[in-house]
N, CA, C and O atoms as a Tripos MOL2 file, in Angstrom:
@<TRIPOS>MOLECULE
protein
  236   235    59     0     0
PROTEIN
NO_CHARGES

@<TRIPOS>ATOM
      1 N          -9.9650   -8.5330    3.2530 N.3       1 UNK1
      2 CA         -8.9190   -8.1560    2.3350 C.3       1 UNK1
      3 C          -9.0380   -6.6900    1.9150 C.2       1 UNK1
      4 O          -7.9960   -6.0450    2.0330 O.2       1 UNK1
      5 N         -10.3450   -5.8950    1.3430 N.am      2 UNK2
      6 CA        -10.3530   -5.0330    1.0260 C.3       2 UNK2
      7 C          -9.8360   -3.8950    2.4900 C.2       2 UNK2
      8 O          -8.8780   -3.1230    2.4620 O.2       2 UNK2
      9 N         -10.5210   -4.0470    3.3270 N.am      3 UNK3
     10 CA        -10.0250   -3.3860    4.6150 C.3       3 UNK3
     11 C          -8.7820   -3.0550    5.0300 C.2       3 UNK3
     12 O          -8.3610   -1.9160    5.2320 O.2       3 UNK3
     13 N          -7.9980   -4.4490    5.1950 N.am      4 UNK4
     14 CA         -6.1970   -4.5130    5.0360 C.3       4 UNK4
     15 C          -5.5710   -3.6090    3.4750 C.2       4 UNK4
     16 O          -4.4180   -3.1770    3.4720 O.2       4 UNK4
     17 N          -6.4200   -3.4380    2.3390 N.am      5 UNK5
     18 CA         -5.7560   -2.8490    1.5620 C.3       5 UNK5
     19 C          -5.7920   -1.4280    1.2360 C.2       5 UNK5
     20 O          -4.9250   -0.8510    0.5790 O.2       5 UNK5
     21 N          -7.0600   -0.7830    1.8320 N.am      6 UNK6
     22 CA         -7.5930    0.4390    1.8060 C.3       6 UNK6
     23 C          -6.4430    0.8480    3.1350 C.2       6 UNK6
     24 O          -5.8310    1.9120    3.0450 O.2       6 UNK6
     25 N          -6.2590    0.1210    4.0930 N.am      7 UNK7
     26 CA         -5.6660    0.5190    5.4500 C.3       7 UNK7
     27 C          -4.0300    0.9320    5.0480 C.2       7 UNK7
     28 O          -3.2900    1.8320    5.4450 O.2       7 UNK7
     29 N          -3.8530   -0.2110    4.0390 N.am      8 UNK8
     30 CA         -2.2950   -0.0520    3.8020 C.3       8 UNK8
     31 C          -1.8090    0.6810    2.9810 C.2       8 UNK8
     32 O          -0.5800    0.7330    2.9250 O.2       8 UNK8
     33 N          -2.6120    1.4860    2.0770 N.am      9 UNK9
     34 CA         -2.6790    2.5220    1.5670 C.3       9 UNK9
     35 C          -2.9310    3.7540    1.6360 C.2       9 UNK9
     36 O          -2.4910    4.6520    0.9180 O.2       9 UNK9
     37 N          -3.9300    3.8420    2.8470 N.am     10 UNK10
     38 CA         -4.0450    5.0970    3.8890 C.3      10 UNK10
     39 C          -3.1160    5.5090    4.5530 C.2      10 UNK10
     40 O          -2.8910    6.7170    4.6210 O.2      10 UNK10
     41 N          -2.2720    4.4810    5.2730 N.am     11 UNK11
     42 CA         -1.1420    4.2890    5.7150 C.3      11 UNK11
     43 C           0.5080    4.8250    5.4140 C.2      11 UNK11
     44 O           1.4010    5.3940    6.0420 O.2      11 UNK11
     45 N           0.3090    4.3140    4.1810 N.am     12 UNK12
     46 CA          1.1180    4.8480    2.9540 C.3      12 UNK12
     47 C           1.1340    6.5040    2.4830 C.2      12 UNK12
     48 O           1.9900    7.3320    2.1720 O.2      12 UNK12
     49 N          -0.0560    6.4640    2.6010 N.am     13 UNK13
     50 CA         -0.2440    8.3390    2.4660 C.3      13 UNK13
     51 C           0.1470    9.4380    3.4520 C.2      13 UNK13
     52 O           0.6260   10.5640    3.3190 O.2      13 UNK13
     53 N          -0.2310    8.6980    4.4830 N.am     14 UNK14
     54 CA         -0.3880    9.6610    6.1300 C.3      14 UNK14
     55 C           1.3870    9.3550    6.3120 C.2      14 UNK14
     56 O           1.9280   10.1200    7.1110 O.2      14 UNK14
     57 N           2.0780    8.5690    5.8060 N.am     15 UNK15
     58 CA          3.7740    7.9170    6.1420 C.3      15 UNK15
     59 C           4.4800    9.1180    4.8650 C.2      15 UNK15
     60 O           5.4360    9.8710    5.0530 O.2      15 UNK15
     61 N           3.7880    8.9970    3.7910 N.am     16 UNK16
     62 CA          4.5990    9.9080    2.4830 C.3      16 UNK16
     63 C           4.1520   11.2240    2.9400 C.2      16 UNK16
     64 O           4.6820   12.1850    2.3810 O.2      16 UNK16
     65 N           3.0440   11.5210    4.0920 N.am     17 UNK17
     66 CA          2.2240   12.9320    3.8890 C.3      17 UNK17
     67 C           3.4210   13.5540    5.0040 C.2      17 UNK17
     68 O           4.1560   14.4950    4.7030 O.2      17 UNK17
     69 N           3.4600   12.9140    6.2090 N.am     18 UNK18
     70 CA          4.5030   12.8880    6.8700 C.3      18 UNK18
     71 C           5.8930   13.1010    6.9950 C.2      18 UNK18
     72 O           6.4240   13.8930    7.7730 O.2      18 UNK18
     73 N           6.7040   12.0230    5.8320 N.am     19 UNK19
     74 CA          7.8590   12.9130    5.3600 C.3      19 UNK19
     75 C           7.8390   13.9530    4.6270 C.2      19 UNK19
     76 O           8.9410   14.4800    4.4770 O.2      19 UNK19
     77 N           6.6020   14.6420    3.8980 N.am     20 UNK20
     78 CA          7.1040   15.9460    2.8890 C.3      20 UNK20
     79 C           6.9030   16.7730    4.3470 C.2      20 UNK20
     80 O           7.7500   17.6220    4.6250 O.2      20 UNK20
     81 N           5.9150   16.5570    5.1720 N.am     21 UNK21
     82 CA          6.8070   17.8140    6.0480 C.3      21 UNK21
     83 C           7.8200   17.8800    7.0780 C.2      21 UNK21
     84 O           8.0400   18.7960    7.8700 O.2      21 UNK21
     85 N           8.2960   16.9680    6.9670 N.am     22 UNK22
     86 CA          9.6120   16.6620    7.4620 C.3      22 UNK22
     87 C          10.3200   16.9640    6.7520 C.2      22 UNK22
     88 O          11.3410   17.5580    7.0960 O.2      22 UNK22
     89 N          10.1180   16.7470    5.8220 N.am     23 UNK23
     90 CA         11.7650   17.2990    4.4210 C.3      23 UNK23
     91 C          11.4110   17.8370    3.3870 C.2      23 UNK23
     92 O          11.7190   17.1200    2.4350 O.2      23 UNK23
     93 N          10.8480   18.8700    3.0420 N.am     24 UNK24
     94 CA         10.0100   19.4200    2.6310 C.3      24 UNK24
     95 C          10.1310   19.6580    1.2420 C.2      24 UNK24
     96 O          11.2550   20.1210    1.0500 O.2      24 UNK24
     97 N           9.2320   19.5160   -0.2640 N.am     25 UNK25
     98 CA          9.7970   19.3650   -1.1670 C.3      25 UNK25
     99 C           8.6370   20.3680   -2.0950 C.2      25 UNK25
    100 O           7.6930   20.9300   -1.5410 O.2      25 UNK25
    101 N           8.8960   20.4560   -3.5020 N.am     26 UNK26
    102 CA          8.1000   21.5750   -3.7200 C.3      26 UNK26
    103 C           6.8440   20.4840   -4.3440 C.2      26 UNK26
    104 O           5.7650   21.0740   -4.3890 O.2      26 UNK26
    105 N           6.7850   19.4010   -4.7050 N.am     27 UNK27
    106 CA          5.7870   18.2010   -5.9450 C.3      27 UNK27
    107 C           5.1740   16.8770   -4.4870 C.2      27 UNK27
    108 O           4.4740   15.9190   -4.8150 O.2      27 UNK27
    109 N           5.5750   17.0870   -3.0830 N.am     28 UNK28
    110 CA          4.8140   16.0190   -2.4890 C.3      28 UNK28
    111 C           5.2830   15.1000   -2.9140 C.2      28 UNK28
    112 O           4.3690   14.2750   -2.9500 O.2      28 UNK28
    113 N           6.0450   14.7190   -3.2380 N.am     29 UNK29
    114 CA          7.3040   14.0360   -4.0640 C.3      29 UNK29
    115 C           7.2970   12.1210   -2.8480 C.2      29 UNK29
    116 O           7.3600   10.9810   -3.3090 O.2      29 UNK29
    117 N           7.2110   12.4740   -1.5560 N.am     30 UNK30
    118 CA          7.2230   11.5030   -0.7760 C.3      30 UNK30
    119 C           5.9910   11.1650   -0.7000 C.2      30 UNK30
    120 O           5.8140    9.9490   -0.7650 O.2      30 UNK30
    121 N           4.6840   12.0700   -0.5380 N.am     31 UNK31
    122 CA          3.2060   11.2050   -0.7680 C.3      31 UNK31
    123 C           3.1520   10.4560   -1.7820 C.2      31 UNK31
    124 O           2.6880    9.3160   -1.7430 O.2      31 UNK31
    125 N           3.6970   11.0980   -2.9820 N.am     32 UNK32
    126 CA          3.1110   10.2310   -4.1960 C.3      32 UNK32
    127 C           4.2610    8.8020   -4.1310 C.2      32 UNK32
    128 O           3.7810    7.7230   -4.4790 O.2      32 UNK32
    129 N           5.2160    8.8240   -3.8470 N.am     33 UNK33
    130 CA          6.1400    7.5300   -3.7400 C.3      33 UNK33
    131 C           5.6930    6.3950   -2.9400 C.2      33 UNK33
    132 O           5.4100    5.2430   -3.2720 O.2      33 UNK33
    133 N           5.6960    6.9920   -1.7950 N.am     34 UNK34
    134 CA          5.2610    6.0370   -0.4240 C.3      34 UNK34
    135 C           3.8370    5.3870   -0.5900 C.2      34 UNK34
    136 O           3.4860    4.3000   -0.1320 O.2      34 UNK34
    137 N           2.9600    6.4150   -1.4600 N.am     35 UNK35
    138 CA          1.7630    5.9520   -1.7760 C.3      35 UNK35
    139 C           1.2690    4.7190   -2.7680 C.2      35 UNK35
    140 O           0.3650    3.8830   -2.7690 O.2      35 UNK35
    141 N           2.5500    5.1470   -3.7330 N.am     36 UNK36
    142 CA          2.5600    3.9090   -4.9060 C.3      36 UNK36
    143 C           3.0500    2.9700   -4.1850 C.2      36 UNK36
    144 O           2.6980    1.8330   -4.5000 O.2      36 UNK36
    145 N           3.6220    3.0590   -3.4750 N.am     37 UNK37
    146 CA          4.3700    1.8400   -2.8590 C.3      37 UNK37
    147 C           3.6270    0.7430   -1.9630 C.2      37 UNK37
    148 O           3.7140   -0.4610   -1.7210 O.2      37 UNK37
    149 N           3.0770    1.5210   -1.7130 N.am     38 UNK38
    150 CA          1.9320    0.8650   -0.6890 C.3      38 UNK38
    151 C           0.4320    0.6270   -1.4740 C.2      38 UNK38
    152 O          -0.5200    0.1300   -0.8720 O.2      38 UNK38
    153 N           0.3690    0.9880   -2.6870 N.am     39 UNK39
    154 CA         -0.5660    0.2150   -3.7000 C.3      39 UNK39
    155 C           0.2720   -0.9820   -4.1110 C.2      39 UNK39
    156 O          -0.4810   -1.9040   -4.4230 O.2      39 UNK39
    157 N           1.2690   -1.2360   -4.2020 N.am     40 UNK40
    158 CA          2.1130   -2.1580   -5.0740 C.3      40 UNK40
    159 C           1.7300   -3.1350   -3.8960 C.2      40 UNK40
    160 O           0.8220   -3.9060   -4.2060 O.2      40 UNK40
    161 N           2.2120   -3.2740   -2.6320 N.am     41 UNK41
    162 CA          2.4170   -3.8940   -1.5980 C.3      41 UNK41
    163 C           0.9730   -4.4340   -1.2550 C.2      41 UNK41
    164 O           0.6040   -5.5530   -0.8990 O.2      41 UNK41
    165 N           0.3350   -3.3550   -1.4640 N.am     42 UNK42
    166 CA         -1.0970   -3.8750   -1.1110 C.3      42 UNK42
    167 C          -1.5570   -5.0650   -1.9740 C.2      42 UNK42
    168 O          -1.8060   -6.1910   -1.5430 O.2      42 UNK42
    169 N          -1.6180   -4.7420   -2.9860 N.am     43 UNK43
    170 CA         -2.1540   -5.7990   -4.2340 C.3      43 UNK43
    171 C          -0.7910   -6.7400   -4.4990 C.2      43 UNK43
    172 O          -1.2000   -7.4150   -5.4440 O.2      43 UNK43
    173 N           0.3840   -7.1340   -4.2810 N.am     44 UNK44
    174 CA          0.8690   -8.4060   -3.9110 C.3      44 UNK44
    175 C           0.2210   -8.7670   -2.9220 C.2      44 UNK44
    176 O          -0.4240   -9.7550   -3.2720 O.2      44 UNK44
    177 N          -0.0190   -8.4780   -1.6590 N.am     45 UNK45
    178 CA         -0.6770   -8.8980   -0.7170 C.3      45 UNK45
    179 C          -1.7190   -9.9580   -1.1590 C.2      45 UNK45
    180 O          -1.6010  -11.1800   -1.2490 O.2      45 UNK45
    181 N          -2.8430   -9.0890   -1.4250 N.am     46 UNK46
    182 CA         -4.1810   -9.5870   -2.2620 C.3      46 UNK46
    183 C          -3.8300  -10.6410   -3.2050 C.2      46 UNK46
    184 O          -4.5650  -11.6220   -3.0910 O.2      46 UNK46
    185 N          -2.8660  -10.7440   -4.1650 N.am     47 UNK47
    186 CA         -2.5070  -11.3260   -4.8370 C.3      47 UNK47
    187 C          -2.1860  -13.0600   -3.9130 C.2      47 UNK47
    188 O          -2.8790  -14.0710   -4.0250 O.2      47 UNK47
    189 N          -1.2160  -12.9190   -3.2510 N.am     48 UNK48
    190 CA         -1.2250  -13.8460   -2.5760 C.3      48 UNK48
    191 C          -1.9810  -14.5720   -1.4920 C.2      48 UNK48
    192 O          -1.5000  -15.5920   -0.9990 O.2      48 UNK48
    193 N          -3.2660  -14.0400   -1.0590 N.am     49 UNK49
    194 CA         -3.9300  -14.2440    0.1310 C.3      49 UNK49
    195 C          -4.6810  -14.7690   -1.2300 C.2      49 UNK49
    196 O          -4.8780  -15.9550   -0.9660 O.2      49 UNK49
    197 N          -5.2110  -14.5290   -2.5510 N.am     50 UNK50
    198 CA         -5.9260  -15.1340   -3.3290 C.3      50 UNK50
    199 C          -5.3970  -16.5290   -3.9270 C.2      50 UNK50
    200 O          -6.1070  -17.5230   -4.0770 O.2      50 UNK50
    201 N          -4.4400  -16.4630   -4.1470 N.am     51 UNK51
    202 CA         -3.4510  -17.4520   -4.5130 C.3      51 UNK51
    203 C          -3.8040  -18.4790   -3.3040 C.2      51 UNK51
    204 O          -4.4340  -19.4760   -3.6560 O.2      51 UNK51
    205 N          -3.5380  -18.3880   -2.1630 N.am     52 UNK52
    206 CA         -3.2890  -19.3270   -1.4470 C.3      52 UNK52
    207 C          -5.1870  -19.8100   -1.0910 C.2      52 UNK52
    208 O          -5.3830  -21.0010   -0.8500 O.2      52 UNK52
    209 N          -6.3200  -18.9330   -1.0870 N.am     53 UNK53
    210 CA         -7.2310  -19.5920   -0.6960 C.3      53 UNK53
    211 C          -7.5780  -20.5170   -2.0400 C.2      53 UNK53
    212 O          -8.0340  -21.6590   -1.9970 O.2      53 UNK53
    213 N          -7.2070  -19.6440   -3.4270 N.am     54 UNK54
    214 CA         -7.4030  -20.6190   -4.5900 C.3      54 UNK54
    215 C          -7.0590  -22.5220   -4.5530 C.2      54 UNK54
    216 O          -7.7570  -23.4850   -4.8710 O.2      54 UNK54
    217 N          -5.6580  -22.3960   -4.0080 N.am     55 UNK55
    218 CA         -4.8310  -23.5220   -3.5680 C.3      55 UNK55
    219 C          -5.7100  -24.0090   -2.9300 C.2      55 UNK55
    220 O          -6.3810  -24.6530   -3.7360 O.2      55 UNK55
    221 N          -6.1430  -24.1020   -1.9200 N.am     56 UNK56
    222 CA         -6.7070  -25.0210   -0.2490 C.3      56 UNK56
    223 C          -8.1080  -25.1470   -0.8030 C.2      56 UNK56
    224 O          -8.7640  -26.1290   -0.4550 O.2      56 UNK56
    225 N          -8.7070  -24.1430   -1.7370 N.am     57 UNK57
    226 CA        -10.0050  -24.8130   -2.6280 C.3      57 UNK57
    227 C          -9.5030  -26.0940   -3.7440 C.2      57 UNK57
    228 O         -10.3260  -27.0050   -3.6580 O.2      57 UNK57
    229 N          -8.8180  -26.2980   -4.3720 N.am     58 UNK58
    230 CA         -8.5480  -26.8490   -5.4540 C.3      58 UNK58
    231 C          -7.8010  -28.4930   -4.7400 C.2      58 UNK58
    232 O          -7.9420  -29.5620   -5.3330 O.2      58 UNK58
    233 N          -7.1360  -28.3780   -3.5770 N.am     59 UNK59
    234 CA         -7.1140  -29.5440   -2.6690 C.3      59 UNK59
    235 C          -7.9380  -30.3290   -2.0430 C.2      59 UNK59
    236 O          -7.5070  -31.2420   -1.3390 O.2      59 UNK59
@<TRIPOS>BOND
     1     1     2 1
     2     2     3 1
     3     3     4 2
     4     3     5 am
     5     5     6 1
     6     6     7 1
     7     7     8 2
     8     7     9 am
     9     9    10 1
    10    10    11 1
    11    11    12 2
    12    11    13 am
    13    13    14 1
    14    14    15 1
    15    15    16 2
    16    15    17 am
    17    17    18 1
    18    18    19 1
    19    19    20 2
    20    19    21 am
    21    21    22 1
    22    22    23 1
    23    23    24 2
    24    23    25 am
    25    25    26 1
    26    26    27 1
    27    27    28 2
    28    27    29 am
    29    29    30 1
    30    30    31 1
    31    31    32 2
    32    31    33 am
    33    33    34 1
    34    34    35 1
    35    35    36 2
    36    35    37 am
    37    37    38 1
    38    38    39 1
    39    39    40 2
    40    39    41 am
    41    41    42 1
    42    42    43 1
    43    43    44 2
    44    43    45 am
    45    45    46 1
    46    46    47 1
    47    47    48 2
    48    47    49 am
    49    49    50 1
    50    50    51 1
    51    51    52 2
    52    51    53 am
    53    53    54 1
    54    54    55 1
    55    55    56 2
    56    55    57 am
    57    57    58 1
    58    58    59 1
    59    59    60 2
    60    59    61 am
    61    61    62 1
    62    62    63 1
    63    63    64 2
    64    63    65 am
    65    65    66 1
    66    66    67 1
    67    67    68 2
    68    67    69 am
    69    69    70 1
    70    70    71 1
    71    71    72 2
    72    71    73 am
    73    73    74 1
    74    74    75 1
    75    75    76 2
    76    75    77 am
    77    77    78 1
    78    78    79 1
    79    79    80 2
    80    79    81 am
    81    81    82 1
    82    82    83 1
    83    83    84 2
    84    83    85 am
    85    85    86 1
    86    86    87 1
    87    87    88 2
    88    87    89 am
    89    89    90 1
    90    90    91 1
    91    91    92 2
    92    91    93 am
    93    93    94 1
    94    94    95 1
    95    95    96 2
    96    95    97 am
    97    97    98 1
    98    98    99 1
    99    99   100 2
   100    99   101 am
   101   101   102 1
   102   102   103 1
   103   103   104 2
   104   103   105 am
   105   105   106 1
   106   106   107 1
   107   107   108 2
   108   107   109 am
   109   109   110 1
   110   110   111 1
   111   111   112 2
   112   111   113 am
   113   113   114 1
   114   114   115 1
   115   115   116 2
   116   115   117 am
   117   117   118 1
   118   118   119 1
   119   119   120 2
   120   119   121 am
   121   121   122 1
   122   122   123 1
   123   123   124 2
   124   123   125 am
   125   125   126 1
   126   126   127 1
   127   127   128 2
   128   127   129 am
   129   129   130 1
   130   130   131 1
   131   131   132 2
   132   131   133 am
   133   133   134 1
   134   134   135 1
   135   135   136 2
   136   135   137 am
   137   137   138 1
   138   138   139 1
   139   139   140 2
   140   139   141 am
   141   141   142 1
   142   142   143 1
   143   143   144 2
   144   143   145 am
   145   145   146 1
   146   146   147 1
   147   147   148 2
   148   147   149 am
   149   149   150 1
   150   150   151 1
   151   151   152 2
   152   151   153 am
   153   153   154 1
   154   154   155 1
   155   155   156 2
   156   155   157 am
   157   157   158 1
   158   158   159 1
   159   159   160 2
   160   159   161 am
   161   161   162 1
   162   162   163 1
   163   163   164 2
   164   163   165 am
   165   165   166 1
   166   166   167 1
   167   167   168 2
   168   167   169 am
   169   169   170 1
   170   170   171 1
   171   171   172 2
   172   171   173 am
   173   173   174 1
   174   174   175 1
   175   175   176 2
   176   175   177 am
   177   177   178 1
   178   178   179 1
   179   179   180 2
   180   179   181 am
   181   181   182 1
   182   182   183 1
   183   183   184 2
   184   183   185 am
   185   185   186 1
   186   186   187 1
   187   187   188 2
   188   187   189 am
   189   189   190 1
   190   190   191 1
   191   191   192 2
   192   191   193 am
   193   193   194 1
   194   194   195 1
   195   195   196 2
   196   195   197 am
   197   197   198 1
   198   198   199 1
   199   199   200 2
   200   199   201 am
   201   201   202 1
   202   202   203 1
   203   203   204 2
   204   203   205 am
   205   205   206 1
   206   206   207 1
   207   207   208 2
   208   207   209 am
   209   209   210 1
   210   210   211 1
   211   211   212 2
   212   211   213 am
   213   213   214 1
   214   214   215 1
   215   215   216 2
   216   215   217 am
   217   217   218 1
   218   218   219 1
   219   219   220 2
   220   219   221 am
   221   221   222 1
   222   222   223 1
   223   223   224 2
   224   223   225 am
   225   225   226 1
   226   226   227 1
   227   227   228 2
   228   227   229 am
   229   229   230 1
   230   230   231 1
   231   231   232 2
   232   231   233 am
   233   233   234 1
   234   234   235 1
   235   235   236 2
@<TRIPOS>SUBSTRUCTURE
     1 UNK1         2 RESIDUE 1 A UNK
     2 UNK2         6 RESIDUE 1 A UNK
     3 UNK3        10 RESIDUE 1 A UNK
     4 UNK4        14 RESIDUE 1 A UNK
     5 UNK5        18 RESIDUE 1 A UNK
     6 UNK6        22 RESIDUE 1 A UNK
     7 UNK7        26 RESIDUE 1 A UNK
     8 UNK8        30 RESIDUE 1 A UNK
     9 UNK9        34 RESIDUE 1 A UNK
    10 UNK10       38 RESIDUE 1 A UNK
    11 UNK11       42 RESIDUE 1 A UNK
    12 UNK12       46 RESIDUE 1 A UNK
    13 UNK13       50 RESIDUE 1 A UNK
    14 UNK14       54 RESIDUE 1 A UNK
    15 UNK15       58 RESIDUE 1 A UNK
    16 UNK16       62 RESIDUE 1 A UNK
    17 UNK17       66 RESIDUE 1 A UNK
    18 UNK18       70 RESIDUE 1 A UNK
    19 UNK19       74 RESIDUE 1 A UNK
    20 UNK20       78 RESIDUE 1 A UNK
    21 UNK21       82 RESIDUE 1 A UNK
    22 UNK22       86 RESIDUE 1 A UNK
    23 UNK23       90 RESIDUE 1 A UNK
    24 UNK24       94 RESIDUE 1 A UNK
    25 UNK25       98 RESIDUE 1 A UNK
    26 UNK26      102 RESIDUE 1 A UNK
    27 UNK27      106 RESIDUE 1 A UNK
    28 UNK28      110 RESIDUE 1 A UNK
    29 UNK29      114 RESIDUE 1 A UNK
    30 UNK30      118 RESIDUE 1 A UNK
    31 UNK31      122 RESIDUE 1 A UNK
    32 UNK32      126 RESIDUE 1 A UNK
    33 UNK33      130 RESIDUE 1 A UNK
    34 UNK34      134 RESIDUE 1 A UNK
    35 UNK35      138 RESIDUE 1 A UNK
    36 UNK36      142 RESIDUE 1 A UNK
    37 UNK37      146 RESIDUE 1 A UNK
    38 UNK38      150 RESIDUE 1 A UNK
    39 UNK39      154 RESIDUE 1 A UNK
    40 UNK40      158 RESIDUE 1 A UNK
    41 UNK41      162 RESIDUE 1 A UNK
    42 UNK42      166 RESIDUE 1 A UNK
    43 UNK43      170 RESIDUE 1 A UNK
    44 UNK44      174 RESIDUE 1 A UNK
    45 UNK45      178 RESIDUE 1 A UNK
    46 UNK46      182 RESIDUE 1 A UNK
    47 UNK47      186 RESIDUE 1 A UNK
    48 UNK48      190 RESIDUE 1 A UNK
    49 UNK49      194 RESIDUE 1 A UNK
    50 UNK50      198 RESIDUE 1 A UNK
    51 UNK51      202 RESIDUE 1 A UNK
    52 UNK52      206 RESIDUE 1 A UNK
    53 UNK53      210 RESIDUE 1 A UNK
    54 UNK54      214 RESIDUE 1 A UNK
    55 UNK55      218 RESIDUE 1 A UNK
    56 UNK56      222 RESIDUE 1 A UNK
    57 UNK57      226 RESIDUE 1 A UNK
    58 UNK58      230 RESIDUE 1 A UNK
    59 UNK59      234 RESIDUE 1 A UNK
């Protein structure tokens, strides 16, 4: 889990780092977006991969 979330957030950076120089802005404006975004995404993730092993323990 931690691996998949560090990855999807690296991911997220190198994707937002990517569009500012593609469209170029003066605040990095797309790292910091794409980046939150992919913390958000990450930890639903986690959220639910915990959720569900919680479940199949408690059965």
């Amino acid at each position: 889990m931690a691996i998949q979330m560090g990855l999807t957030i690296y991911l997220g950076s190198k994707l937002g780092g990517w569009l500012d120089v593609k469209f170029p802005n003066n605040n990095a404006l797309y790292t910091k977006i794409v980046t939150l975004v992919a913390v958000f995404f990450a930890m639903i993730s986690v959220i639910i991969q915990v959720t569900k092993i919680s479940n199949k323990n408690n059965d």
